[in-house]
N, C-alpha and C positions, 0 to 999 in steps of 0.2 A: 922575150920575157914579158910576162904580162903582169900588172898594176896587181894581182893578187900573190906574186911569188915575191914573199918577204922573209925575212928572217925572224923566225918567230921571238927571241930572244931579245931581240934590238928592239921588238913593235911592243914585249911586255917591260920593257925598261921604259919606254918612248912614255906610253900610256902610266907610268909610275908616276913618270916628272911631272905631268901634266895635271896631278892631280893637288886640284887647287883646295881641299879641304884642311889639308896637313899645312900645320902650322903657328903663326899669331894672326886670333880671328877674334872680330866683335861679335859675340851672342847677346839674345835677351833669352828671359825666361817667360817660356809661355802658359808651362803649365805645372804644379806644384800637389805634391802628395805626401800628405806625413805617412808614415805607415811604423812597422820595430820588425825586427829581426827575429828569428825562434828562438833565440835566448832570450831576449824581451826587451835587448836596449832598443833607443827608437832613431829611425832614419827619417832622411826628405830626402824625396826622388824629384830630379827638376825635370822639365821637358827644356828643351832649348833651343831655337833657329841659330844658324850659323847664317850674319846677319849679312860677313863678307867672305861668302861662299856658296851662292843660289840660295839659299835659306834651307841648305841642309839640315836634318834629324842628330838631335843631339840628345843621351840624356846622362844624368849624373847622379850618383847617393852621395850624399855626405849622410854623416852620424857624430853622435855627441866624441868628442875626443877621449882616447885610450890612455891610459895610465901607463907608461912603461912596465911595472910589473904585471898589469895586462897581457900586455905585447909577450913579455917576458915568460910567464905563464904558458900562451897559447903554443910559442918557440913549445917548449917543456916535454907540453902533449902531444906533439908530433904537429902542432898544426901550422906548420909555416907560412901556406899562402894563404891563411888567416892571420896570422902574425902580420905577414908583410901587408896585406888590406889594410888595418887596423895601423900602420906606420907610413901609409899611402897616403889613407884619411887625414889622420893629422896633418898633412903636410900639406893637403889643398884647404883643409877648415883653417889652418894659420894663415895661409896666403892670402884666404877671404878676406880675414880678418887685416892681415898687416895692409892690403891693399885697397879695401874698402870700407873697412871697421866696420864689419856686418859680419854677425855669427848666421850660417846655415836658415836658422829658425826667423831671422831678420827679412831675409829674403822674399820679394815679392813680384807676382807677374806682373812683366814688361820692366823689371829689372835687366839694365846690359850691365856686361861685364866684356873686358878683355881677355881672351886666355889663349894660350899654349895648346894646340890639340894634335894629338897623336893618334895612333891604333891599335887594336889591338885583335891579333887573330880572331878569326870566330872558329872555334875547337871543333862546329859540326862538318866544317868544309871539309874535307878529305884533300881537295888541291890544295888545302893552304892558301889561296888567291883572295879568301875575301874574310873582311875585315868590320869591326866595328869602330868608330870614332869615339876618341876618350879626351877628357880634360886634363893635362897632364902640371897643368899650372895656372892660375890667376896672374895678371900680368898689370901693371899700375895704371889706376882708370885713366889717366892723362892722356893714355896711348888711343884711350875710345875714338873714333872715326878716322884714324890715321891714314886709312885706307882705301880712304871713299864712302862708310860707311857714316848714316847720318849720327850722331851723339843729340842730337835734341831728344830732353826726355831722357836726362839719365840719373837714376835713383837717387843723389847727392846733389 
């Protein structure tokens, strides 16, 4: 048997574990863009290094917070995974806030933060094997450099 007959199964699991981006990671923000939506409310788009993860590519929208009957509405018209965007949002723009007391629009480069990152399919693959990195939480700045990462230089 040679060094190349593996088990393919075991090598896509192996290569799963191994991957250090998923997680609680310190980012900053490197680069910031207002912009709005086709309906016309307005967003910031961040750029972000994953400061304890090689300085992986991150980026994120927040937007101004939804009004339950917003939310509720959007359900209404059939537009659910608007709905649920629009119920995602809110719940990282409060975590800014509750963990950092900074709304979205506060926000400025070389701003760090802590957070929670996950993934999230990316719909063009056909294997389903690759992925984009999402914010899936704000996490309390005290945790900033827990990990080796330096905290000098953080927004507060």
């Amino acid at each position: 048997m040679s060094g190349w007959d593996v088990d393919v199964d075991d090598a896509r699991e192996a290569a799963i574990e191994v991957d250090d981006k998923l997680g609680d990671h310190d980012v900053i923000v490197t680069g910031i863009e207002a912009g709005e939506w086709d309906d016309g409310r307005p967003r910031v788009n961040f750029s972000m290094e994953v400061l304890t993860a090689n300085h992986a590519k991150l980026f994120l929208t927040l937007t101004k917070m939804s009004l339950k009957a917003d939310i509720d509405a959007a359900k209404a018209a059939g537009e659910r995974g608007k709905a649920w965007m629009m119920g995602e949002n809110n719940r990282l723009v409060l975590g800014l806030l509750d963990m950092y007391k900074m709304d979205p629009v506060d926000v400025k480069e070389g701003s760090k933060f802590r957070v929670k990152i996950g993934k999230k399919p990316d719909k063009k693959d056909p294997n389903k094997e690759k992925y984009f990195l999402k914010v899936t939480a704000f996490l309390p700045c005290a945790a900033i450099g827990k990990d080796g990462a330096s905290s000098d230089d953080t927004p507060f």
